[in-house]
C-alpha positions as CSV (number, residue, x, y, z in Angstrom):
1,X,32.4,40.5,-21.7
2,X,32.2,39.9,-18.3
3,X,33.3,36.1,-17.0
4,X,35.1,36.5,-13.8
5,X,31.6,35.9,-12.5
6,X,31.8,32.1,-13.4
7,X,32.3,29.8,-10.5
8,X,34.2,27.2,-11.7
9,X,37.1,29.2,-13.3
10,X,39.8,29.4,-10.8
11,X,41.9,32.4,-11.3
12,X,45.8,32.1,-10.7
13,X,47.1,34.8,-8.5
14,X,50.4,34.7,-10.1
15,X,48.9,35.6,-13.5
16,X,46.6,38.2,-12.1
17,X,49.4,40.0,-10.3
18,X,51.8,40.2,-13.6
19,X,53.4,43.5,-14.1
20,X,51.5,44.5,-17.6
21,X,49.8,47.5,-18.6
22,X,46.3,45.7,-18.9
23,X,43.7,46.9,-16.4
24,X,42.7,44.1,-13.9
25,X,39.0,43.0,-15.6
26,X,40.3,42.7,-18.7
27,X,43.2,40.1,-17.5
28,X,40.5,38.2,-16.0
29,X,38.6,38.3,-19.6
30,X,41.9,37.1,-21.2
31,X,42.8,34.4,-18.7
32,X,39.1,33.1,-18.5
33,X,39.0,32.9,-22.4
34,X,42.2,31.4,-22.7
35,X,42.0,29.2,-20.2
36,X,37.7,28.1,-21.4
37,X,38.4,28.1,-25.0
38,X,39.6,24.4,-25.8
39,X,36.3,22.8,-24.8
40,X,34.4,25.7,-26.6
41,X,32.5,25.1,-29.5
42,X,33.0,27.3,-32.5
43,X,29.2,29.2,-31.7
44,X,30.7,29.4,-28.1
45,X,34.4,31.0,-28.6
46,X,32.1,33.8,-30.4
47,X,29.2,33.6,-27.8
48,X,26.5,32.9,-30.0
49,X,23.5,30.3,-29.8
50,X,23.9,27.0,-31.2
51,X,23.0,27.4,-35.1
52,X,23.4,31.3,-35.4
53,X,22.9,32.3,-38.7
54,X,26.2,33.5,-40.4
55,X,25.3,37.5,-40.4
56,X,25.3,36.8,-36.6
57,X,28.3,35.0,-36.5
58,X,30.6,38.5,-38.8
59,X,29.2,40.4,-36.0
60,X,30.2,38.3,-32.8
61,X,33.4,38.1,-34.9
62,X,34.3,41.5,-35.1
63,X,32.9,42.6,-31.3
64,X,35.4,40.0,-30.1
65,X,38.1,41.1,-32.2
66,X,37.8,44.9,-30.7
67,X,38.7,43.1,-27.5
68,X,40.9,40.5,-28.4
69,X,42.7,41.9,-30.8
70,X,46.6,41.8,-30.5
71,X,46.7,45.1,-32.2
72,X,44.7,47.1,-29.9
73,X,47.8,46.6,-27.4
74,X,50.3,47.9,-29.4
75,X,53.3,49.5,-27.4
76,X,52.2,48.2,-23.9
77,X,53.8,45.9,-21.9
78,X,51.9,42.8,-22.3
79,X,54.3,40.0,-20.7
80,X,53.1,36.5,-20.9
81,X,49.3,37.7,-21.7
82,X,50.5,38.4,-25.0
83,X,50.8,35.1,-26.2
84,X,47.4,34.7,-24.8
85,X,45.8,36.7,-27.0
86,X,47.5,35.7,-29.7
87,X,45.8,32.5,-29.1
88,X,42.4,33.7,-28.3
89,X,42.5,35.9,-32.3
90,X,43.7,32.4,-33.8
91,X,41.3,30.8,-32.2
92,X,38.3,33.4,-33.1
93,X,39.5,33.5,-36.4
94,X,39.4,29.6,-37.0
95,X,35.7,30.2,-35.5
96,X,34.7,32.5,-37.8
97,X,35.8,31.1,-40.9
98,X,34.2,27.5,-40.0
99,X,30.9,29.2,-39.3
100,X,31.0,31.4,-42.5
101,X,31.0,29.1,-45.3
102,X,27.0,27.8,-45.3
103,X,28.1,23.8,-46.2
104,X,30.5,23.6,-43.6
105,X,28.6,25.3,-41.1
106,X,25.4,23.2,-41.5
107,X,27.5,20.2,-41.0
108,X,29.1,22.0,-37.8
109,X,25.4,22.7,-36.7
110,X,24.1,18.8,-37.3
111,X,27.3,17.5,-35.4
112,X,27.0,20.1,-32.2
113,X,23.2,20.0,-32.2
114,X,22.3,20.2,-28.2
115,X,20.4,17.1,-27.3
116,X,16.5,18.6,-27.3
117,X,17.5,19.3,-30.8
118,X,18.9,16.2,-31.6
119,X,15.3,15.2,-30.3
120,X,13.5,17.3,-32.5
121,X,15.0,16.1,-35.8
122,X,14.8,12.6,-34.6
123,X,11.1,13.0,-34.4
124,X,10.8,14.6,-37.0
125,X,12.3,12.0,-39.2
126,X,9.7,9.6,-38.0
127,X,7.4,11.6,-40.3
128,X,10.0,11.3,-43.3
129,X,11.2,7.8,-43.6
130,X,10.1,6.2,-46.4
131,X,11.0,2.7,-45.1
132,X,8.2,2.7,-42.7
133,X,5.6,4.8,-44.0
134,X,2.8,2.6,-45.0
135,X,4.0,0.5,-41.8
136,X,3.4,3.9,-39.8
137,X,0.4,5.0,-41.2
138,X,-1.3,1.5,-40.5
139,X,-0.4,2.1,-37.3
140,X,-1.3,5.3,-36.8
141,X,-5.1,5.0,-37.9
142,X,-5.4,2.7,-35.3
143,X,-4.0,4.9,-32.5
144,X,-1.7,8.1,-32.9
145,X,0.4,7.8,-29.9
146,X,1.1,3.8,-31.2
147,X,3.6,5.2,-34.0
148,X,5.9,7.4,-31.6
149,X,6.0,4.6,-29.3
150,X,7.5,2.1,-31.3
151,X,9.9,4.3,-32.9
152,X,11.1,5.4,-29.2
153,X,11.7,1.7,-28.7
154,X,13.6,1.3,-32.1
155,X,15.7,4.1,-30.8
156,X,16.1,2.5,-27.0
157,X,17.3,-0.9,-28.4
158,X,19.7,1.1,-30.7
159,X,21.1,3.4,-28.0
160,X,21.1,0.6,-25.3
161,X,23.5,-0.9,-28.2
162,X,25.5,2.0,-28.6
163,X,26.4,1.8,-24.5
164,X,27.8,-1.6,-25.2
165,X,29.7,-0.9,-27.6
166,X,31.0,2.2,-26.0
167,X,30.0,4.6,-28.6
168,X,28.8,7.2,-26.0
169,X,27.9,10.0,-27.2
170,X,25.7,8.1,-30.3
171,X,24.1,6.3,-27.5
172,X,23.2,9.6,-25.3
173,X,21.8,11.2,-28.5
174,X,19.5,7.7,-29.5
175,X,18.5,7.1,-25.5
176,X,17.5,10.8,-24.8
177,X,15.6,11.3,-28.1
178,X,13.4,8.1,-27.3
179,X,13.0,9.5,-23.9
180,X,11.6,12.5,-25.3
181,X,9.5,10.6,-27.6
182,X,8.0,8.3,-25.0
183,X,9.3,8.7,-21.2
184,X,8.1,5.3,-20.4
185,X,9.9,3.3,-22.2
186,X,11.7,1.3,-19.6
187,X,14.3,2.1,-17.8
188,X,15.8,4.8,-20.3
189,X,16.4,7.8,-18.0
190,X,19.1,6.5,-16.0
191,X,20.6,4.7,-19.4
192,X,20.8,7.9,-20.8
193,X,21.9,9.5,-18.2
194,X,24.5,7.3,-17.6
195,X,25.7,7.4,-21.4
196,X,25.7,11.2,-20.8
197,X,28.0,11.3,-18.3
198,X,30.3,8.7,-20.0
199,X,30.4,10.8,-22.9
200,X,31.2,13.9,-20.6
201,X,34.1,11.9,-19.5
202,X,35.5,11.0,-22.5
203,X,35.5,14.6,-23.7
204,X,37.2,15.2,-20.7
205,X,39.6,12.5,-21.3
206,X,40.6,13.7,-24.8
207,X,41.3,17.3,-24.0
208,X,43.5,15.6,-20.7
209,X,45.5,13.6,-23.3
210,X,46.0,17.2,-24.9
211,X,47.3,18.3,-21.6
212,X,49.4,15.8,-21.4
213,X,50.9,15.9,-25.0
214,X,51.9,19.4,-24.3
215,X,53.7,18.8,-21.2
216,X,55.6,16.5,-22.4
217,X,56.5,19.3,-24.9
218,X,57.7,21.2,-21.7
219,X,54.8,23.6,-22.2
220,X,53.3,23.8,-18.9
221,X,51.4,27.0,-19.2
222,X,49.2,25.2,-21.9
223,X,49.4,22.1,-19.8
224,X,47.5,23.6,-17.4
225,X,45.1,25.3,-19.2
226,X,43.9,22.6,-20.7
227,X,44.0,20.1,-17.7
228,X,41.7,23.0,-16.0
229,X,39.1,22.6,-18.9
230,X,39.0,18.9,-18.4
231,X,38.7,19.3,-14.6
232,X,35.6,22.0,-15.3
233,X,34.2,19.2,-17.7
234,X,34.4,16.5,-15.9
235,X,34.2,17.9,-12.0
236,X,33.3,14.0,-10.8
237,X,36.7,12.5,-12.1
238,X,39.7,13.8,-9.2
239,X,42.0,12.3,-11.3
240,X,41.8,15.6,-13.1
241,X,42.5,18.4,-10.4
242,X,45.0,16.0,-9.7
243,X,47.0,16.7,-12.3
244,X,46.1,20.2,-12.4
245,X,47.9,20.4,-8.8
246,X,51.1,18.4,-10.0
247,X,50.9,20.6,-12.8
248,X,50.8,23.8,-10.9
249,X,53.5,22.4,-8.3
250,X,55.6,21.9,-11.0
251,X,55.0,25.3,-12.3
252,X,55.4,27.2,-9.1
253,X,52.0,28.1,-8.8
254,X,51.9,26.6,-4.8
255,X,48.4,28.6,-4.0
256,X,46.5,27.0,-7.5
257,X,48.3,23.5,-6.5
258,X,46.9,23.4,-2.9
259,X,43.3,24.8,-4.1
260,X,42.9,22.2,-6.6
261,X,44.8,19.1,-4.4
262,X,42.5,20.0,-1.1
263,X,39.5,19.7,-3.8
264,X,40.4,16.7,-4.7
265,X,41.2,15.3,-0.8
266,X,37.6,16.4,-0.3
267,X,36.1,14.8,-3.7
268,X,37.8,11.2,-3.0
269,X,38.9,11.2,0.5
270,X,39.9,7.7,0.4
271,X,42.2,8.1,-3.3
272,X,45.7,8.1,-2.1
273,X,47.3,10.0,-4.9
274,X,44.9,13.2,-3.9
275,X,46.8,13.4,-0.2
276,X,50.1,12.4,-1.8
277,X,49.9,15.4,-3.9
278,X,48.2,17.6,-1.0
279,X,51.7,16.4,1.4
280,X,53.7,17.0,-1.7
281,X,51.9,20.5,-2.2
282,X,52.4,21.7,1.7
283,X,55.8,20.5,1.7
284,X,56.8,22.9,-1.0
285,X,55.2,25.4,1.4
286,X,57.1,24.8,4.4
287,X,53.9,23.2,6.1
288,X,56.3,20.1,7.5
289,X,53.5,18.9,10.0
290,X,50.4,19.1,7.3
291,X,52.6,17.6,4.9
292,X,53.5,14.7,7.0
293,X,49.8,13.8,8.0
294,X,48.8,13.7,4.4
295,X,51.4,11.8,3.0
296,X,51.3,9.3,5.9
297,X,47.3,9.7,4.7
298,X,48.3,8.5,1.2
299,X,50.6,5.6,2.4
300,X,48.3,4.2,4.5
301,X,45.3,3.9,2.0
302,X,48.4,2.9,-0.5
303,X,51.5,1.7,1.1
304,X,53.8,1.2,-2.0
305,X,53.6,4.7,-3.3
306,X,57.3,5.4,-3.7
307,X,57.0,8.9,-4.3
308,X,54.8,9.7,-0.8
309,X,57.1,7.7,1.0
310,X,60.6,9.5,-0.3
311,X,59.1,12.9,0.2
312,X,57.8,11.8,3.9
313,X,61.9,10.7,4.3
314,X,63.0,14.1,3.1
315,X,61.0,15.9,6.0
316,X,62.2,17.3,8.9
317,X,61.9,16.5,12.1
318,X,60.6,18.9,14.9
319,X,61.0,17.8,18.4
320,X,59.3,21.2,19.5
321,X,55.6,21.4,21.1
């Protein structure tokens, strides 16, 4: 399994530099997995194609387990990577077993179904619905292409509902399955796009809630993690390697906390909690002069921020040129 390949996984040096008898690809593995695995689906976590059939899914099973396993490390020094595969078994376990049990997974499969899937049955259900068959086949003796048409409209007017009513994701499925059906209908591209990414975002938002639950549980290692996933699904939204940078300040991690705050001072140059937590970030690292210009960067695009302007009293002063 090789991951470290992925660009938009940032590895912490801290964790990669631990003292533990694991050899250096294989931390990556663990701290890619553990650090991917909350916005994985079940087929992902075993790295299998949407809908796999269940034979498919014992086998991925087992080949992770041979590498995952906590077993397979007994008597080594393992450190804080052993919690980390503890969580990475648990979490291939609860894979496996939803994906073995044929009822379950079929309702797993219908409720993660990719969008050109989504698309597929959708059409095909304009073939099966009873309601409107005799009103379909009227239609269709007269012209074909008449019948997918209208039921691409049907769908339009009920996704372009959806949006309003902020049901995203039900409104992505509807808007890009009458696109598929009939890319002329309107204006439904950019609707669907637009419902696409709001659903994105509110995935994002849900796992950063997570992220937040847990540190106010004081467990900042998760924290993290799962802030990271949000950031990775949800790249547009700063907010997010925003709080991955407190997170890491707060965690010591100053090299990940500067990464992820200079992202976000380049994403959203003109947000001023991204160069608040940028001076905040270099101040921990003795930088005095490139903390000073960022948080006097945060104060002017947002003069009450109490927090930029208490650290920017704490700094020192150096009359030297």
């Amino acid at each position: 399994m090789r991951r470290d390949q992925n660009p938009g996984f940032l590895f912490d040096s801290e964790d990669l530099a631990e003292e533990v008898e694991i050899d250096l690809d294989l931390r990556k593995d663990i701290l890619f997995f553990a650090g991917s695995m909350a916005g994985w689906t079940h087929w992902e976590v075993l790295g299998l194609p949407w809908n796999a059939p269940a034979d498919r899914v014992r086998e991925a099973y087992l080949d992770r387990a041979k590498i995952f396993h906590p077993d397979r490390f007994t008597g080594r020094q393992l450190g804080s990577y052993r919690q980390r595969l503890a969580r990475i078994f648990q979490r291939l376990t609860e894979a496996r077993d939803a994906l073995s049990s044929e009822v379950a997974r079929a309702e797993y499969a219908r409720t993660t179904a990719p969008p050109e899937e989504v698309a597929r049955v959708a059409a095909r259900q304009i073939e099966n619905d009873d309601r409107a068959r005799e009103r379909r086949a009227r239609i269709a003796r007269s012209h074909p292409l008449v019948a997918r048409m209208v039921r691409a409209r049907e769908l339009a007017d009920r996704g372009r509902r959806a949006l309003a009513e902020e049901r995203f994701e039900d409104a992505a499925r509807d808007l890009h399955t009458a696109s598929a059906l009939d890319a002329g209908v309107g204006d439904i591209r950019p609707l669907a796009d637009q419902a696409s990414r709001k659903a994105v975002a509110a995935r994002a938002r849900e796992i950063w809630e997570k992220a937040r639950a847990a540190e106010l549980q004081n467990d900042l290692d998760r924290a993290q993690l799962l802030a990271e996933q949000a950031a990775g699904i949800d790249p547009g939204d700063p907010r997010h390697g925003i709080y991955v940078a407190q997170l890491a300040l707060g965690r010591g991690a100053l090299e990940t906390a500067r990464s992820r705050a200079e992202e976000a001072v380049r994403a959203a140059p003109t947000l001023a909690a991204a160069h608040e937590v940028l001076g905040e970030v270099l101040a921990a690292q003795g930088d005095t002069a490139a903390a000073r210009k960022a948080l006097t960067r945060a104060l002017e695009i947002a003069p009450s921020l109490p927090r930029a302007r208490e650290q920017l009293r704490k700094l020192p002063w150096s009359f030297l040129r």
